[in-house]
N, C-alpha and C positions, 0 to 999 in steps of 0.2 A: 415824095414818099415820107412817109411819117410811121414813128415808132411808138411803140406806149409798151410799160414793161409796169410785171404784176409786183407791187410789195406787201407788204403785213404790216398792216396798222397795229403800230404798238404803243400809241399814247390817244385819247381824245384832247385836243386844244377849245378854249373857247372859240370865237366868232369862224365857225365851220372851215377850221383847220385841225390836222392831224398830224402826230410823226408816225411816217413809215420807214419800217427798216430793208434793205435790200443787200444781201451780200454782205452786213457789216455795216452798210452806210444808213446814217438815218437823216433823213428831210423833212423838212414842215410841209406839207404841200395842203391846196388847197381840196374839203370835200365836198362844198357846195353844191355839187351837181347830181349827188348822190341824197336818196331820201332817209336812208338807216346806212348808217358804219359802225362798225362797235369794234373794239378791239380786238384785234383776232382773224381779222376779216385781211382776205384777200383783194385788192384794187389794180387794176389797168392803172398807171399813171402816164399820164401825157403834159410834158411843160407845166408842169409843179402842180396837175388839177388831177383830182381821183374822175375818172370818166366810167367806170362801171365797177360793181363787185364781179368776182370770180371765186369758184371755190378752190379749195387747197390743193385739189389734185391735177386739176388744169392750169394753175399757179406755178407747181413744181416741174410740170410737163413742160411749161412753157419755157420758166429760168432754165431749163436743163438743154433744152435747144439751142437759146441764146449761148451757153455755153457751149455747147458743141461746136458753135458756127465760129465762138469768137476764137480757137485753137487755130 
């Protein structure tokens, strides 16, 4: 089983990486797999790679689960 959790790209990097912030935490991860990110944007991330956009409210939806479960 494999997990992929939504963050907010809050920097663009050159060679198709970004930092995304989650909770506080921020990571370079890679966005190559994606064809437009801009900042501001919501990503799945899986093993340092943006694997889809998502919007803000199924973002929120999502982290707020992940919290729930991890109580």
């Amino acid at each position: 089983m494999c997990l992929a959790i939504p963050a907010e790209v809050t920097e663009l990097l050159p060679d198709d990486m970004a930092k995304v912030s989650l909770g506080g935490v921020v990571k370079s991860v890679s966005v190559a797999l994606l064809d437009e990110v801009a900042v501001g944007d919501y990503v799945v991330l899986h093993v340092g790679h943006a694997l889809a956009r998502i919007d803000a409210e199924e973002a929120r939806r999502t982290l707020a689960l992940l919290a729930e479960a991890g109580r």
